[in-house]
N, C-alpha and C positions, 0 to 999 in steps of 0.2 A: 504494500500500500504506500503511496508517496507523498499520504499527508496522514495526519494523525485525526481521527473523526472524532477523536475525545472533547476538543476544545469546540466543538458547533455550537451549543446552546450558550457560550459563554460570551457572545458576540454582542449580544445585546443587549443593553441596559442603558437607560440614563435616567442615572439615580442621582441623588443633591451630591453637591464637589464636597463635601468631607465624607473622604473614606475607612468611614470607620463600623466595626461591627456591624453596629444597630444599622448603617445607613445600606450593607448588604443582606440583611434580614428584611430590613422594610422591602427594599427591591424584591424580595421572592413573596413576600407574601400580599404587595401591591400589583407587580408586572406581570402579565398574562401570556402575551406576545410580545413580540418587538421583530424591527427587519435592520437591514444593516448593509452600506459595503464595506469592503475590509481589505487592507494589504499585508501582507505576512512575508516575514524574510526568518529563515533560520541559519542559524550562525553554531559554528563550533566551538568547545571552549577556549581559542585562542581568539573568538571573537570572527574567523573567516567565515563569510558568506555561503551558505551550504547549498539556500534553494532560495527564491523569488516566488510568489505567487498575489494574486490579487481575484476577488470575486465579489458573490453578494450570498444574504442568509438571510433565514426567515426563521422564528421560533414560536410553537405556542405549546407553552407549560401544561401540564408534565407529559415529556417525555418524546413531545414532535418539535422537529426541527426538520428543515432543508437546506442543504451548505451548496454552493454553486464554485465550483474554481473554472474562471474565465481563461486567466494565462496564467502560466504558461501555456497549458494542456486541460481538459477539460474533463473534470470530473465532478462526478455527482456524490452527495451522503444522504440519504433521507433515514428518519428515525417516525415511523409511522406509528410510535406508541405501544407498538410489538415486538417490530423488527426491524434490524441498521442495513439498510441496502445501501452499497457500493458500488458505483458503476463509472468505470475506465473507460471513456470513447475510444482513446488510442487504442484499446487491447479488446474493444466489444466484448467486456468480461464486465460479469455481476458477484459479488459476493456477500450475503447474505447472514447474518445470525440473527440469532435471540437479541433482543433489545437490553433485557435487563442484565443477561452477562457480561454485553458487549459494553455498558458502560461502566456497570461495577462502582469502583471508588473513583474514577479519572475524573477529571474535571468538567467533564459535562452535569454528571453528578450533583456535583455546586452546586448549578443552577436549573436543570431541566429535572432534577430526582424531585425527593421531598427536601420540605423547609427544615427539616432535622439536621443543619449543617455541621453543629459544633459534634457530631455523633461519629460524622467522618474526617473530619479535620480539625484541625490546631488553629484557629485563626487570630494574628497578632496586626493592630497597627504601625506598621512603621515610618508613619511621619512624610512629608512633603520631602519629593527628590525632583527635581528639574521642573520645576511648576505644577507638579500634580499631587496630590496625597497618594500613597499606597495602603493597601490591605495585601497584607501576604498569608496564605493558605496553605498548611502544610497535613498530605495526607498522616493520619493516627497507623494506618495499615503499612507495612513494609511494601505488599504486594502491590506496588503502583508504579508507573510507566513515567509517574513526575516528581521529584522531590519536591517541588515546589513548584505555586502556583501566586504570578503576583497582577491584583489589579490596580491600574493606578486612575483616580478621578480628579477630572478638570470640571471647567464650566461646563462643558455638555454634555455630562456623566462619565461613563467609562469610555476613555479614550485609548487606553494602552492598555497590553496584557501582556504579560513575558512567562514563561513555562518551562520549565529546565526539568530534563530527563535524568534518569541514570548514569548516563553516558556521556553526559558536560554539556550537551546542547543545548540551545535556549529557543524558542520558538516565540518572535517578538510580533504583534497583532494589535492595527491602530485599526479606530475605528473614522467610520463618517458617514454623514445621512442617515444616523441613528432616530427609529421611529419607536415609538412607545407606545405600547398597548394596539397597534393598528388593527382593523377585523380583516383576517387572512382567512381564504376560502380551505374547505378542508382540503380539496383539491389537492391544494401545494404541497402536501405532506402523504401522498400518496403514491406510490411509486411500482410502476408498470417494466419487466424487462423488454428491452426492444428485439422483437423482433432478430434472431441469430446471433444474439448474444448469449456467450457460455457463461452458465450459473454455477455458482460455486456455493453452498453450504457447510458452515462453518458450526 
């Protein structure tokens, strides 16, 4: 897979600029939906440039979301509230699980699971860095894919995310055209394999 479909539902938000606890509590149990475009660059731990991607996403709580990557290459994630479909244009390949394994503790969790967040995570403020307040999120479970999860809030809610793995890399995610609450058709969160495309079940 050549992006991580963990971070979808975390796209969304614009919640009040102090980032603190209560102000990512209140976002889950005030925001419904939200849509978003987004640019994403990941970097290794010396900081080099690993991948570029840019797109748009669409969320409605709990547990649907639709992720679009435009460029480079064009890939789909839908979470239809059951199950995480995958779909590779380049590769007309679909891959397929359970919804609920497929997100587990990751950080879609956050925000698309329940409001139970302090149940999976550590969550600490750590203060104003380059104009924005951060909340950093640290999985309680060993078994996760990210040590850390940080979001950072400006004037127009959640503008920055950074996500660091196992592995040193960091997956940096700005937002913009942040909508709140918008009414999305269920439509969008419904996902059809095309036509000679191979499925894969996971």
């Amino acid at each position: 897979m050549r992006t991580l479909f963990a971070f979808v539902s975390l796209l969304t938000c614009a919640a009040a600029s102090a980032a603190s606890i209560d102000t990512l509590k209140a976002f889950l149990q005030q925001t419904t939906s939200g849509k978003a475009r987004f640019a994403q660059i990941i970097v290794d731990k010396n900081l080099k440039q690993l991948q570029q991607a840019t797109g748009t996403m669409e969320f409605s709580r709990p547990g649907k979301f639709r992720w679009e990557y435009e460029k480079p290459y064009e890939q789909v994630i839908v979470g239809d509230g059951e199950k995480l479909w995958i779909y590779d244009k380049d590769l007309n390949q679909v891959t397929v699980r359970n919804l609920d394994k497929a997100l587990g503790n990751s950080p879609a969790a956050l925000l698309a699971g329940s409001n139970e967040i302090d149940k999976i995570y550590n969550l600490t403020n750590i203060g104003t860095q380059e104009g924005l307040d951060w909340l950093e999120a640290v999985p309680k479970s060993k078994d996760n894919v990210f040590e850390r999860i940080r979001l950072g809030f400006g004037q127009n809610g959640l503008e920055t995310m950074e996500l660091r793995d196992q592995f040193g890399q960091t997956t940096v995610i700005k937002f913009a055209s942040i909508e709140r609450n918008p009414k999305l058709s269920p439509d969008v969160f419904k996902f059809t394999p095309p036509q000679g495309a191979d499925v894969i079940s996971e």
